[in-house]
N, C-alpha and C positions, 0 to 999 in steps of 0.2 A: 425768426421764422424761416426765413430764406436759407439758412444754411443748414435747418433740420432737414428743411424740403433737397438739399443739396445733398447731404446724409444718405436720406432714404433713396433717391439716385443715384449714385454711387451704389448703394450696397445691390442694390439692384442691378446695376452693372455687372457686379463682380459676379452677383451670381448669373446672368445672363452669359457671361464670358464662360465660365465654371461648365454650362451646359452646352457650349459650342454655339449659342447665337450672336455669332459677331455683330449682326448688324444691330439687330438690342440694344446689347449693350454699347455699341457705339452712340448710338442716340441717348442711352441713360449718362454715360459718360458727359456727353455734351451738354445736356440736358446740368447736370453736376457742376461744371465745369463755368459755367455761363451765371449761374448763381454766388459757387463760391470757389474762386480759382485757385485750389491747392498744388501741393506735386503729385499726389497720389491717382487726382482725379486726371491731371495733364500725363502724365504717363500710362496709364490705363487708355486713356484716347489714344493716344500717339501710337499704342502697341494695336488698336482699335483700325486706327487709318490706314496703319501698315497693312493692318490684311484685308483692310475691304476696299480700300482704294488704291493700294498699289506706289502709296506716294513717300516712300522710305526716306528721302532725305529730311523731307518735311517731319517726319513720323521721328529720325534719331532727333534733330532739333528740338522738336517739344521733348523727349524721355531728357533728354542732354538738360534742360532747363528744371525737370523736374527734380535731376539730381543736384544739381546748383541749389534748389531750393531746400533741398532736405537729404543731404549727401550719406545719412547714417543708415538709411533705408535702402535694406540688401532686396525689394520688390523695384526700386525704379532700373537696380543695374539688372535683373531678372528680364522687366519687358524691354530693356535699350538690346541685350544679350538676345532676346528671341526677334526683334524687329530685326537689328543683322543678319539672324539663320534665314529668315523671309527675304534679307537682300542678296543674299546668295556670299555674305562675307564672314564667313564661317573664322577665320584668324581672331578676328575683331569681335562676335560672339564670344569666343572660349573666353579672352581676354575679359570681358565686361562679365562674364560669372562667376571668372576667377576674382575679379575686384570685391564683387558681391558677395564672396563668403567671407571676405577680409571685416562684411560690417558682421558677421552673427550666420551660425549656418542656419540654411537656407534647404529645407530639401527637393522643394521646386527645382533650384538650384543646380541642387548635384544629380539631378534623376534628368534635368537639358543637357547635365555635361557626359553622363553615360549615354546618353541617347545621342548626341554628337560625336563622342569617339573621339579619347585624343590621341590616337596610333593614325601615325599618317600611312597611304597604303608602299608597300616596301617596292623601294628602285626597279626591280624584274618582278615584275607581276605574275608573270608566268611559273617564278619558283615559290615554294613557301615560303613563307614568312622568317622560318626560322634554318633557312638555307645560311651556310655559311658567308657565301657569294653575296647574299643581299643583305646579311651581317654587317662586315667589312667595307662594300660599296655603300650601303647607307653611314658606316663614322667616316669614313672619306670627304665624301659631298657634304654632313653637317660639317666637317674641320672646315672644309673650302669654303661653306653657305653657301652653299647651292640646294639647300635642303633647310 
């Protein structure tokens, strides 16, 4: 009984998330989560905390647990990947969606990593992109890592 009731919270989450009421579905999450403590339901909150409280470390720790518990599921590395772009750690995003198409693609997925960009902006900002100058000085700095 408790873990249909768990069910139906949950999907009710997802769809509260789906329509933009984060605070909803954080509560359905919780609500879910407190009944039957999955990964799906702990990462969903965790991605939930992130954006309504602000408490990111807290927020990767539960997504981080929820992949421990269920590592093949390209949705936990999805919300740890968007809880990063929330923390302003955008390296550590691309890296967690890139993991996440390794289980099964994901178009969630690849539609966070276009919408992120993975062109970093080029050395002289002020020239175009495809300036010689900023050609050259960007293989430079990657040879050195400083880029």
């Amino acid at each position: 009984m408790a873990a249909l009731e768990a069910v139906e919270w949950f999907s009710k989450g997802v769809e509260a998330l789906g329509h933009d009421h984060v605070y909803l579905a954080r509560t359905c999450f919780e609500r879910a989560a407190e009944m039957d403590l999955t990964p799906e339901a702990c990462s969903y909150l965790a991605l939930c905390q992130a954006r309504t409280r602000g408490r990111f470390e807290d927020a990767v720790e539960l997504a981080r647990e929820s992949i421990v518990g269920e590592p093949g599921n390209a949705v936990h590395y999805l919300n740890l990947g968007r809880i990063y772009l929330l923390a302003g750690r955008r390296g550590e995003a691309i890296d967690t969606f890139r993991e996440g198409l390794k289980y099964g693609r994901n178009e969630e997925i690849v539609a966070e990593l276009e919408k992120v960009g993975l062109r970093k902006p080029p050395p002289i900002p002020s020239l175009p992109r495809n300036h010689p100058l900023n050609k050259y000085v960007g293989i430079v700095m990657a040879r050195l890592g400083l880029r």
